[in-house]
C-alpha positions as CSV (number, residue, x, y, z in Angstrom):
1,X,-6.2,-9.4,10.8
2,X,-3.1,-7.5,11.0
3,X,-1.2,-6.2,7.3
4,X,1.9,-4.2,7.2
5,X,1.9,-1.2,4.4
6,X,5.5,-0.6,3.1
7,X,6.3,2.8,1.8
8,X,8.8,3.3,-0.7
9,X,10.5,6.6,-2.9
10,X,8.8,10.1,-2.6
11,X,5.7,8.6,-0.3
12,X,8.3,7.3,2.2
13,X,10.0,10.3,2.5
14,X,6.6,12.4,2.2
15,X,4.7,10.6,5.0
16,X,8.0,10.6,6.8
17,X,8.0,6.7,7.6
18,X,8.8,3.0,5.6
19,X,5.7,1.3,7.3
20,X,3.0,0.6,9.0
21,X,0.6,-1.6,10.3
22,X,-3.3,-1.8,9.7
23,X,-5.8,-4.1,11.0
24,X,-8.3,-4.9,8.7
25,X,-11.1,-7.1,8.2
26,X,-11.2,-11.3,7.0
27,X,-11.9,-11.4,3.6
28,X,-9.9,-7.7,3.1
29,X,-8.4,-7.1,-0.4
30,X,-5.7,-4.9,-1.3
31,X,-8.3,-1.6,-2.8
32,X,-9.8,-1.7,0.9
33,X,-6.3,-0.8,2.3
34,X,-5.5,1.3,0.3
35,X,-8.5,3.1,0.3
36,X,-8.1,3.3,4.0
37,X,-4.9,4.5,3.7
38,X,-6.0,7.0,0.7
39,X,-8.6,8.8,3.5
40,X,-5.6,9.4,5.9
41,X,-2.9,10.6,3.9
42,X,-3.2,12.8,1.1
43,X,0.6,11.7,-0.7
44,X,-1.2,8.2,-1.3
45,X,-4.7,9.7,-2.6
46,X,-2.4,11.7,-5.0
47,X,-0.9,9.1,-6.8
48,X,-3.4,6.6,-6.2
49,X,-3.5,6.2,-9.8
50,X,-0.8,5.9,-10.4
51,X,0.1,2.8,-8.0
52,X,1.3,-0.6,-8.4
53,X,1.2,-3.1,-5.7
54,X,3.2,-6.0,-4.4
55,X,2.5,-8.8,-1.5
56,X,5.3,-10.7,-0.3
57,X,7.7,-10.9,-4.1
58,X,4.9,-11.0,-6.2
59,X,2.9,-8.1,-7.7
60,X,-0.5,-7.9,-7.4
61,X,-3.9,-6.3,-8.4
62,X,-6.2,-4.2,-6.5
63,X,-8.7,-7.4,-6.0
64,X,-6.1,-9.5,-4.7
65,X,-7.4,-10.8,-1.1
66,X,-5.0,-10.5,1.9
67,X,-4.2,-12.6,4.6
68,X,-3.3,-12.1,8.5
69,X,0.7,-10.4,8.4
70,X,0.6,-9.9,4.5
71,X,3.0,-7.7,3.4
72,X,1.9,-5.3,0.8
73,X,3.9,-3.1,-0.8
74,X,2.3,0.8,-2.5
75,X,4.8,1.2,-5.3
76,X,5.2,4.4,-7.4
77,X,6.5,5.2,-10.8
78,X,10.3,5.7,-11.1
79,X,11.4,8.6,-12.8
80,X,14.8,10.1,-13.2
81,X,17.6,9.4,-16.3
């Protein structure tokens, strides 16, 4: 199944895109992407931690299972003031 990983603040601009799309396997839940995604890019391993994570509107936790075109969202902490 295909899901689309949406970059947003410093990872967009660090990994120099807003998206992109995985295929993954039935039965996939949201620490297997991003532990896919952790392996390939360094900006995600470093804040791993750190993350929060959203499917479609609603946030979700690290066991939540996708589904064929999920959306899933890697959120990071804001900062600023």
């Amino acid at each position: 199944m295909r899901v689309t990983i949406r970059y947003f603040s410093h990872l967009r601009s660090t990994l120099g895109c807003e998206s992109e799309s995985v295929e993954v396997a039935d039965g996939a839940i949201v620490r297997d992407v991003v532990d896919n995604v952790a392996a390939r890019h360094a900006a995600v391993a470093n804040v791993r931690s750190s993350l929060r994570y959203a499917v479609g509107t609603s946030f979700v936790d690290a066991a939540h299972e996708l589904s064929d075109l999920d959306e899933l969202a890697l959120l990071t902490p804001v900062s600023g003031g």
